[in-house]
N, C-alpha and C positions, 0 to 999 in steps of 0.2 A: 546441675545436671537434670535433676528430676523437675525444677520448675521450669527450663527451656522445652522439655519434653512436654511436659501439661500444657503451656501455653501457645505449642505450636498450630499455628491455622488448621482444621480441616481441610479436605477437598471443597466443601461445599461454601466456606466462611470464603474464603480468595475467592470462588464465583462470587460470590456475592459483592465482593469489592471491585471486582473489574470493572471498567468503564464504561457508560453508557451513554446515548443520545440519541434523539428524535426517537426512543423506544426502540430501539437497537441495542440486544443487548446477548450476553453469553449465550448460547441452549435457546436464543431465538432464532425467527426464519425471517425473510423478506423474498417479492417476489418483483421480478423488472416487466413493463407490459412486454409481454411476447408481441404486439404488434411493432414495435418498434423494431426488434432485433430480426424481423423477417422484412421488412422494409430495408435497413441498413447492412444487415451481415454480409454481403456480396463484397460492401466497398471494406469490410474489415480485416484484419489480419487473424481473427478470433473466427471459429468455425464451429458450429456444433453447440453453442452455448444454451446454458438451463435457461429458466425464468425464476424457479425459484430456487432459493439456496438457504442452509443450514449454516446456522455460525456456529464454527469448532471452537474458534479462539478471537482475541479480542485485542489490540495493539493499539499505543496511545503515545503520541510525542509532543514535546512544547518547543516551539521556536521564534522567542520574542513577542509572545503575546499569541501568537498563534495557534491552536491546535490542531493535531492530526488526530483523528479516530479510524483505525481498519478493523474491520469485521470480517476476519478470514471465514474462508466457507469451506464445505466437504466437497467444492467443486475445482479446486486449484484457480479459485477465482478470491478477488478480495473487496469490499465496500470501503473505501477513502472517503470519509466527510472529515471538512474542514473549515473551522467554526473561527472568529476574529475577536479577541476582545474578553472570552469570557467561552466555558462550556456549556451554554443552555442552547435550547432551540435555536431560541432566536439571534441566537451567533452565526449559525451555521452558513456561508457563505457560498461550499461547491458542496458538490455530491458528484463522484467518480466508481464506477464499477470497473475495476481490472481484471484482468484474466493473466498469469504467467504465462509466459512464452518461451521462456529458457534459463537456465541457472547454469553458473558455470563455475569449475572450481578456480580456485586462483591459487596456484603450484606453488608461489615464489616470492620474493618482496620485490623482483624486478617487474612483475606483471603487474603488480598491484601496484607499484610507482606511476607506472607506464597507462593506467586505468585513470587512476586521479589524473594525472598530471596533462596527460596527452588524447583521452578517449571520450569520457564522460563529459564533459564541458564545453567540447567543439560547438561550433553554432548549429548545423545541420550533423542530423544522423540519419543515415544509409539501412532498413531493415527491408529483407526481400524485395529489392529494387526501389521500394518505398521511400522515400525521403520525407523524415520530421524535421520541424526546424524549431529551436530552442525554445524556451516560452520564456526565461527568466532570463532578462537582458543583461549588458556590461558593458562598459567604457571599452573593453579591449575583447578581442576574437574569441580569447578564449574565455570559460567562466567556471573559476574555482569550482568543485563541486559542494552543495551545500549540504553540511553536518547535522546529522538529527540522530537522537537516541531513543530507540523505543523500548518500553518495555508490554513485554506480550502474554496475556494468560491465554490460559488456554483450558480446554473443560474437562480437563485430570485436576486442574485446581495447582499446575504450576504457573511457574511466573519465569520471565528469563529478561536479557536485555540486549541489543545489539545495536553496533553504533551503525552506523550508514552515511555514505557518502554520494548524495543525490542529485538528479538532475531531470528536467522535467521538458517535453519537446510535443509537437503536436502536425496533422497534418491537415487541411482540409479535405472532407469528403461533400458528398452532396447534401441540397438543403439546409445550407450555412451551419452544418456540422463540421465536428471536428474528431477524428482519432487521437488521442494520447499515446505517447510514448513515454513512460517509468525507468529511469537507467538506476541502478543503485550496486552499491559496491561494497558488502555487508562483511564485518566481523564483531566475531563473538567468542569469548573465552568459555570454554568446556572441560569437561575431565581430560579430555584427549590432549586439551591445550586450543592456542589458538585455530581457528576455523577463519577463512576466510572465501568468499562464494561472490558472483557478480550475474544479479538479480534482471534481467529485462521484463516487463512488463506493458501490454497493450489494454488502454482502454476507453472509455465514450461516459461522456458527460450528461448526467441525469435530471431531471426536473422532476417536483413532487408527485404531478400526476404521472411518470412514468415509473416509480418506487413504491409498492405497496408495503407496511411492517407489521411483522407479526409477534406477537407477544411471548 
């Protein structure tokens, strides 16, 4: 008893363990050129966005050699880099800024069948007349949703996990740009018991000169 008690982390010991890259890190900022988002924001689904943003919390998943880094903000928005091969820099392959768009509970195991099985996977998805079309291809129409588990600190110095059932879509706008479309189909085990939530997400794909980071 008394040595699980001594040995348990601080707040400050798990910030300091959470994940970083490109210098992105807990209790830092980054900032996106605002000329870009006053150029593009017309053709977005995202209105009103910062430039710069605060990371609250910090999210990190492995899929076959791959990694995911999210760097949640105090703006209901999140940083995605995704690195191949390895977590250094010079992995890092996309850089995606998201913004949430809507969270939705999910009541039942019949909704939540009906999500994997039948929604999240389709080839094109329908958002305010908008039409994305899938980005991760298949032999057949529909496309399984693909499983990722993250785990998330966050800068109280907890940590949590949640699995996620995901699916990735995109549309063209102007300037050989492109909108993203996020589907994810989250559950997570809590005191309450199971939780389960169905996550939409809109976002635009960044290049180094358009990401500034701050320490």
């Amino acid at each position: 008893m008394f040595s699980s008690f001594f040995n348990k982390k601080k707040p400050q010991d798990l910030k300091a363990s959470a994940p970083s890259i490109m210098g992105l890190r807990l209790g830092g900022s980054f900032e996106i050129d605002s000329l870009l988002m006053r150029m593009i924001e017309d053709q977005l689904i995202i209105k009103g966005a910062a430039s710069t943003y605060i990371i609250k919390a910090v999210g990190i998943a492995e899929l076959d050699g791959t990694w995911m880094f999210r760097f949640y903000t105090d703006d209901d928005a999140f940083l995605q880099v995704i690195s191949e091969g390895g977590k250094a820099d010079e992995n890092v392959v996309d850089v995606k800024l998201f913004h949430f768009y809507d969270t939705q509970d999910v009541p039942n195991q019949f909704v939540w069948d009906n999500l994997l099985n039948k929604k999240i996977g389709t080839s094109t998805y329908e958002l305010e007349t908008l039409v994305y079309r899938r980005v991760w291809t298949s032999a057949s129409d529909y496309h399984n949703p693909v499983y990722i588990q993250e785990t998330t600190y966050d800068d109280e110095g907890d940590t949590s996990t949640t699995d996620q059932f995901t699916m990735l879509f995109e549309r063209e706008i102007a300037d050989e740009r492109t909108e993203s479309l996020f589907l994810s189909a989250e559950e997570s085990e809590g005191e309450s018991g199971l939780s389960r939530c169905f996550v939409l997400s809109t976002g635009i794909t960044l290049t180094p000169a358009q990401l500034t980071i701050h320490g």
